[in-house]
Legacy VTK file of the C-alpha trace (Angstrom):
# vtk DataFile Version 3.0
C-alpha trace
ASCII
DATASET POLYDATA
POINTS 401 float
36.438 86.219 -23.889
37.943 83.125 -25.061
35.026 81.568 -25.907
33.438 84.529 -27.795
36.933 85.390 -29.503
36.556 81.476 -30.863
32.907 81.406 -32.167
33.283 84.918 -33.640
36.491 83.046 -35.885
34.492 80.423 -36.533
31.385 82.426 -37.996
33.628 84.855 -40.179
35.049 82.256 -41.269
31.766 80.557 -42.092
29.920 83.542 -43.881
32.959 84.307 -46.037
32.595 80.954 -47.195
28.878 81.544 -47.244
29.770 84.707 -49.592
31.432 82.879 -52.552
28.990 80.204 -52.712
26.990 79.784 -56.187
24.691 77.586 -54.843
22.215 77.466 -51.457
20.167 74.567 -50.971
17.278 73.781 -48.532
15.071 70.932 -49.626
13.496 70.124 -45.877
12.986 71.594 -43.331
15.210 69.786 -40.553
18.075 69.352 -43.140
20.382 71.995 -42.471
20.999 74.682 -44.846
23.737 73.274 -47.458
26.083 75.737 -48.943
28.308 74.576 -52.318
31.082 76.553 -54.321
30.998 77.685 -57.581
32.866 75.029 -58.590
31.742 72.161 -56.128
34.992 71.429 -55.063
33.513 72.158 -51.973
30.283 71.991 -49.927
29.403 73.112 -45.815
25.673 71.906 -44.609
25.061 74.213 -41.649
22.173 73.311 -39.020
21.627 74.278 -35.085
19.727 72.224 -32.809
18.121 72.850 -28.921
17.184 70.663 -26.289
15.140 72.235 -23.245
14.641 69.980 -20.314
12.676 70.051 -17.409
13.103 66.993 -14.696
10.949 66.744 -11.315
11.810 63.775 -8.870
10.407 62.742 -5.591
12.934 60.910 -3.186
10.535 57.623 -2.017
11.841 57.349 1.539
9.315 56.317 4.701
9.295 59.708 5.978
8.849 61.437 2.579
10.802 64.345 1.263
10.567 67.391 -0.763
9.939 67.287 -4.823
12.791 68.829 -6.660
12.160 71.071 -9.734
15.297 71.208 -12.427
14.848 73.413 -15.773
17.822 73.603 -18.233
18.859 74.110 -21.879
20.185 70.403 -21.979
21.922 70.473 -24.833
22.447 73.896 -27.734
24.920 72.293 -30.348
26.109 73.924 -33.955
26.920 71.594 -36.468
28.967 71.706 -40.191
29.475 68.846 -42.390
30.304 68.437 -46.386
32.894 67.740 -48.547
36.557 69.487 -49.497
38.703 69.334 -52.999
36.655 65.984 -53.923
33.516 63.679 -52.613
35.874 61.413 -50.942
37.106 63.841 -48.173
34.520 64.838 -45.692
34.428 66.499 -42.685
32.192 67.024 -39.338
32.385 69.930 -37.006
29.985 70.284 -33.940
30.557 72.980 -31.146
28.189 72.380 -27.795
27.356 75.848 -26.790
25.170 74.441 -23.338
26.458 74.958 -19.413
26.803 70.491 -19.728
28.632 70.289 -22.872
31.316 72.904 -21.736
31.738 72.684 -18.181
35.186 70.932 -16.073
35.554 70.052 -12.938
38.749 68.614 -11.562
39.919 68.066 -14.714
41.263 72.246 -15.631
44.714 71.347 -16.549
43.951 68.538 -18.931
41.760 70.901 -21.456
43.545 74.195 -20.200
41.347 75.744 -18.275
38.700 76.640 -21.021
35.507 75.856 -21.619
34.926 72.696 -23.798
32.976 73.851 -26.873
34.381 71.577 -29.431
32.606 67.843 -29.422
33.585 66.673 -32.998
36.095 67.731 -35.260
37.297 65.142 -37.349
38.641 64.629 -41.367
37.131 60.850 -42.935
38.928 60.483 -46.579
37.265 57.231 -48.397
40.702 55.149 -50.282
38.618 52.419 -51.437
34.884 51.544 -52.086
34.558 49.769 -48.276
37.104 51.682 -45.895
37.129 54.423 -44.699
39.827 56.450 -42.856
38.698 58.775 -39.870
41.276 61.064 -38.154
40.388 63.524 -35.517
38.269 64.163 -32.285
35.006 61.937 -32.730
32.983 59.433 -30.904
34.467 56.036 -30.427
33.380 52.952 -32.302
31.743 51.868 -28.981
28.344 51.119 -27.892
25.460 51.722 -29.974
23.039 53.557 -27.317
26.207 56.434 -27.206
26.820 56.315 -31.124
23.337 57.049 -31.885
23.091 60.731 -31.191
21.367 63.168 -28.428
19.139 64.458 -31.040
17.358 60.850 -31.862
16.450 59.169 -28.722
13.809 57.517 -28.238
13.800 58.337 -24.154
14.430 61.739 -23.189
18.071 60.681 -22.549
19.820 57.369 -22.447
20.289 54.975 -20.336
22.374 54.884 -16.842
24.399 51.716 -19.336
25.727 54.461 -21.430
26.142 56.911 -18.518
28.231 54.634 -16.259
29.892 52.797 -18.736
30.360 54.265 -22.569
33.689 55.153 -23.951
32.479 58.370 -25.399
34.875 61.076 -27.707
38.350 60.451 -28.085
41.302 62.136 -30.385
42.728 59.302 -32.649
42.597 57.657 -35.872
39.652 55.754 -36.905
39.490 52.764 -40.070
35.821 51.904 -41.070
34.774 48.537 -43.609
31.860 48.029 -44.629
31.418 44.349 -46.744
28.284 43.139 -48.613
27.263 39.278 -48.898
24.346 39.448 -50.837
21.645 41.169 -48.513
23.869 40.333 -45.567
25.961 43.385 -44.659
28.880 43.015 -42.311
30.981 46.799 -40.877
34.097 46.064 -38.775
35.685 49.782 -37.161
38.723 50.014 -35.741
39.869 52.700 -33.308
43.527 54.101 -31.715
43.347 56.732 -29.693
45.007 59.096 -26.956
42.615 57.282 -24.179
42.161 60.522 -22.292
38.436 62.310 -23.322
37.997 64.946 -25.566
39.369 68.497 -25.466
42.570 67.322 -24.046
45.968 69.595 -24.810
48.389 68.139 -22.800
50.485 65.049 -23.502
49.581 61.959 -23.504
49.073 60.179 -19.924
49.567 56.501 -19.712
49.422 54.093 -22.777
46.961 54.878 -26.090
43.568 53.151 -26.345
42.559 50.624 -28.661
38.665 49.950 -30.044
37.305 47.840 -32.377
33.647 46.840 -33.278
31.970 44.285 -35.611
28.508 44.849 -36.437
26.473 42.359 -38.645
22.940 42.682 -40.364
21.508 39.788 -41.476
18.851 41.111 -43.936
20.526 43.670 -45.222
21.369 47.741 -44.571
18.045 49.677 -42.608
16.396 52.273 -44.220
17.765 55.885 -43.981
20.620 54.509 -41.320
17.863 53.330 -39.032
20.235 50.905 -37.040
21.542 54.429 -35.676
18.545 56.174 -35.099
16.214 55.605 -32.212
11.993 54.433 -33.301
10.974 52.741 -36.080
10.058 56.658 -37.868
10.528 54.769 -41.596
8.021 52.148 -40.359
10.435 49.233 -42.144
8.356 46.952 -44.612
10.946 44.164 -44.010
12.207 42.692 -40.951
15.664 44.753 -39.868
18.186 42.993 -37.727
22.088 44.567 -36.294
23.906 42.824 -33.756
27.081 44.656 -32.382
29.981 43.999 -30.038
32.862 46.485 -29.144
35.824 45.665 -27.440
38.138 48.488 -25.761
41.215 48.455 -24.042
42.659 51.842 -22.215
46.196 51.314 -21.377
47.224 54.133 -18.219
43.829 55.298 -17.538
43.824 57.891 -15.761
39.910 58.805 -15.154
37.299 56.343 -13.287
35.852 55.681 -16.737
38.847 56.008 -19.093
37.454 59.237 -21.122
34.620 59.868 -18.617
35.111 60.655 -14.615
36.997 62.121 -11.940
40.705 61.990 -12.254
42.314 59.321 -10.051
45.499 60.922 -7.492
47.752 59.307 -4.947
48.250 60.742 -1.823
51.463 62.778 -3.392
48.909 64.525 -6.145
50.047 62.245 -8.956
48.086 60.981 -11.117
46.883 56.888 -11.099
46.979 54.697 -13.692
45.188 52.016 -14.425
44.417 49.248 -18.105
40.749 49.235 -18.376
39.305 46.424 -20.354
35.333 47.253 -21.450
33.300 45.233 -23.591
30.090 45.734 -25.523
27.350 44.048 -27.100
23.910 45.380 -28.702
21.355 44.628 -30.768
18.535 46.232 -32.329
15.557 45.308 -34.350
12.741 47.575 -36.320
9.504 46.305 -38.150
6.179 48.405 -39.198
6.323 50.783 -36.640
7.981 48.092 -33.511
11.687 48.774 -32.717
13.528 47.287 -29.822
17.054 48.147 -28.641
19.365 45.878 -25.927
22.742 46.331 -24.482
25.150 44.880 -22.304
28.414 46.312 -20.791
30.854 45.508 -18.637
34.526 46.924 -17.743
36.578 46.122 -14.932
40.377 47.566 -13.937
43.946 46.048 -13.584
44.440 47.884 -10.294
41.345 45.920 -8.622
40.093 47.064 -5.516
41.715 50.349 -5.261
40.802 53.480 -4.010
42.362 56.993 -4.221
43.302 59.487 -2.291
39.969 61.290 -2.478
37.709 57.988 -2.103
37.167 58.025 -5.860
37.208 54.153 -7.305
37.356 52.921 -11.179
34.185 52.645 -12.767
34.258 48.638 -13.108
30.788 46.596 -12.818
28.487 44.787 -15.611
25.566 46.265 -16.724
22.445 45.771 -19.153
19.399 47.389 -20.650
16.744 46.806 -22.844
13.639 49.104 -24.655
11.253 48.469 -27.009
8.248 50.912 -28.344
5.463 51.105 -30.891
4.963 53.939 -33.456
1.386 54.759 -34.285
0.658 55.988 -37.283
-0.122 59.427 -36.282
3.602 59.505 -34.687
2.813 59.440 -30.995
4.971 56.406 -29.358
4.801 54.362 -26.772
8.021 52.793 -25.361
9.257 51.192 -21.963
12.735 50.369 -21.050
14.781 48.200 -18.066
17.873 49.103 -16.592
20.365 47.430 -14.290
23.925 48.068 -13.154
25.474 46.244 -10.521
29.605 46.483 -9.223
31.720 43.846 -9.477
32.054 41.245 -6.618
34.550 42.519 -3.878
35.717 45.180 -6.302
35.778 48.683 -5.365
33.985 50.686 -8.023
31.962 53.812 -8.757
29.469 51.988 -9.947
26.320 51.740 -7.640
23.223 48.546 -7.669
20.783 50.682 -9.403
17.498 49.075 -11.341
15.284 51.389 -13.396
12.027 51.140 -14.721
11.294 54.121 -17.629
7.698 54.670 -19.630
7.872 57.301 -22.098
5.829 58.712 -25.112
6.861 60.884 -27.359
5.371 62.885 -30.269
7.355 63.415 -33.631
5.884 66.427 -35.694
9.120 66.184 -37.919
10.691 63.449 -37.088
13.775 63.975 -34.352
13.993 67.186 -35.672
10.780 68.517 -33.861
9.473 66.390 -31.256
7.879 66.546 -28.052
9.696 63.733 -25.497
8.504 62.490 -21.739
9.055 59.460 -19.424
8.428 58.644 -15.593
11.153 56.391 -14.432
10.846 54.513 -10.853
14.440 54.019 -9.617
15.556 51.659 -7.161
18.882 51.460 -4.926
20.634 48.452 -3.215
18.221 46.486 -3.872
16.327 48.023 -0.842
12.536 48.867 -1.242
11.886 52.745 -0.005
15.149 52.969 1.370
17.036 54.537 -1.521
14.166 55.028 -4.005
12.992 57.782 -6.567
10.606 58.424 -8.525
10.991 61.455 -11.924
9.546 62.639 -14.412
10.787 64.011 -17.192
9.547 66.821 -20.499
11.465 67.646 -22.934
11.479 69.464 -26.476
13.826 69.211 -29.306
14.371 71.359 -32.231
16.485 71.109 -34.830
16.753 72.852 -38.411
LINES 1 402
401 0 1 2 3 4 5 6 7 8 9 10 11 12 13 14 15 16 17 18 19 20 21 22 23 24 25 26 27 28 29 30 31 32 33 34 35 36 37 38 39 40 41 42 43 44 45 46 47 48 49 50 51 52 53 54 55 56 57 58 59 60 61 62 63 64 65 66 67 68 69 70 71 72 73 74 75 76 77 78 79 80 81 82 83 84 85 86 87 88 89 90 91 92 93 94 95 96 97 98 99 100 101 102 103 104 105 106 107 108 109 110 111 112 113 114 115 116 117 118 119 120 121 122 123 124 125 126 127 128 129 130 131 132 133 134 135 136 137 138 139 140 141 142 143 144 145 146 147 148 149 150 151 152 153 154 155 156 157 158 159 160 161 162 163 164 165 166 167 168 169 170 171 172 173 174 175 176 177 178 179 180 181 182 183 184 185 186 187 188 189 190 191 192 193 194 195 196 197 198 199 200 201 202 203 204 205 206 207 208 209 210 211 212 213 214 215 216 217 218 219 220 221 222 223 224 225 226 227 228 229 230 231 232 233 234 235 236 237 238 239 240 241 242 243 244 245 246 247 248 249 250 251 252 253 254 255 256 257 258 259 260 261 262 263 264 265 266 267 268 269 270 271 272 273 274 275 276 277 278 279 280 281 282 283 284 285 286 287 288 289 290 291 292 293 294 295 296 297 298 299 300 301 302 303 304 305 306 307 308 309 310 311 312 313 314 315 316 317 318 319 320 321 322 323 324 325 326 327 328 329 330 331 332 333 334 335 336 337 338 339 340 341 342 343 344 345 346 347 348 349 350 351 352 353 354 355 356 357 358 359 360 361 362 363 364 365 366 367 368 369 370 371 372 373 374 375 376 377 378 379 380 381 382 383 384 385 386 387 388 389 390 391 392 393 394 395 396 397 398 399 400
């Protein structure tokens, strides 16, 4: 009721704005449908996008075992950007309307027991020609693999890197530079925030977190924002070069991951705390069609080798991965990507040894907004050949308009 009470607000809200508008645009299809006032003091682009999903997996043991079937709608998001009183205050709402974007498990008290629609809501108001201010619930400045979103992978989904490791949304205030040399373009972000995930309502556990993240590009800015979009779709005439590092330090963390994972309790119920230090570094590189992405992580707690009262440990380990793919001219792509997380030495951690191998091709009819995505992915545990392995496939669609 809650849920249907909120999105029903939300609409009206949205179609009397929708009402008074002199203005409706829709160049392309894929764009969103942009609404602006009479006096364009104000503007809303609306657009909806769907994921549908269907994974099957073998489990590679001596003895064999079943194949597993899984169908879902992966991801159904809602999104509305624009501008309000003047072009230097912008906004960005998206609501994820999918079973995974709203679900909780242990963590009921934190967001209030209600389902976790909102992903971003945040305010950005440009003060000068190269910063930006960013206040709100967003993603954090953190690795580039998480930054770049859902909708323009060039896998069906990313890699276990991001899963294990990423920072992910956060409520805070955000600062964002962006300097030009010449061709040579240099963006520095810089993050505080509660350190707790997204959707959270009640006060603050622990110490704040603190981000930051230099990025530099050589020969200059990528076409259409192509250092955050997965495949070379613009086919860049000129070499394109970003290298990226993020640093992040959650002070009282209270979940495995800091923003991500179980919550970590004490025999007595209370709640552990622990200073997580993660670090970051990426690169990616696009030319006529060939596009290659790499990342390294690693994060490891101030509380060591600990383990809570329900066997849960801090997600501390190093990790890296690496993909690379080829864009034919009639928009099939090819693409293969390595994956490897390990634990720290003598640490206890949630983090498992875990190697994958992923080949996937794709086919863009309008770019990520209608595509056709799947990859078979050999995955290997401990280290041990058969023991622990699997082997999935995966199909997916996406739509967007």
């Amino acid at each position: 009721m809650k849920t249907n009470s909120l999105l029903s607000a939300i609409l009206l809200a949205l179609f009397t704005h929708f009402a008074q508008a002199q203005s409706v645009k829709h160049d392309t299809w894929g764009d969103g449908l942009k609404f602006t006032s009479a006096d364009s003091s104000g503007s809303v682009k609306m657009s909806a996008r769907i994921q549908n999903l269907v994974v099957v997996d073998q489990q590679l043991t001596p003895t064999g075992s079943d194949v597993k079937i899984n169908a879902m709608t992966r991801r159904a998001r809602l999104k509305f950007d624009g501008h309000a009183f003047s072009p230097k205050i912008t906004y960005k709402i998206e609501l994820g309307l999918s079973n995974r974007d709203t679900r909780f498990a242990d963590d009921a008290a934190l967001v209030g027991g209600n389902a976790r629609l909102v992903m971003d809501a945040v305010l950005k108001y440009k003060f000068t020609k190269s910063t930006t201010i960013w206040f709100g619930q967003t993603k954090l400045p953190g690795n580039r693999e998480r930054v770049i979103s859902s909708q323009k992978l060039q896998f069906v989904d990313r890699s276990l890197v991001n899963s294990r490791f990423n920072i992910d949304r956060d409520f805070g205030i955000q600062l964002h530079h962006k300097f030009r040399i010449g061709e040579t373009v240099l963006i520095l972000k810089e993050s505080v925030s509660l350190g707790e995930g997204r959707n959270v309502i009640v006060s603050d556990y622990g110490g704040l977190d603190y981000t930051g993240r230099i990025e530099f590009l050589p020969f200059g800015e990528f076409s259409s924002k192509g250092d955050y979009f997965s495949s070379d779709l613009n086919r860049e005439d000129t070499p394109k070069l970003s290298f990226g590092v993020t640093g992040d330090f959650n002070h009282g963390a209270i979940r495995q991951g800091g923003q991500l994972g179980k919550l970590m309790v004490d025999t007595a119920g209370n709640y552990v705390e622990s200073d997580l230090l993660s670090a970051f570094a990426d690169v990616i590189f696009k030319y006529n069609g060939i596009s290659f992405l790499g990342e390294v992580a690693y994060r490891e707690s101030s509380l060591g080798n600990y383990i809570d009262a329900n066997g849960n440990a801090f997600r501390q380990g190093f990790g890296y991965t690496g993909q690379a793919g080829y864009l034919f001219k009639s928009n099939y792509e090819i693409a293969g990507r390595y994956t490897r997380i390990t634990p720290l030495t003598g640490m206890a951690s949630a983090i498992t040894n875990t190697e994958q191998f992923t080949l996937g091709m794709s086919k863009y009819f309008k770019g990520h907004n209608l595509k056709l995505q799947t990859d078979l992915t050999y995955e290997r545990t401990n280290g041990t050949i058969f023991a622990n392995d699997k082997l999935f496939f995966r199909f997916q669609t996406e739509l967007s308009f």
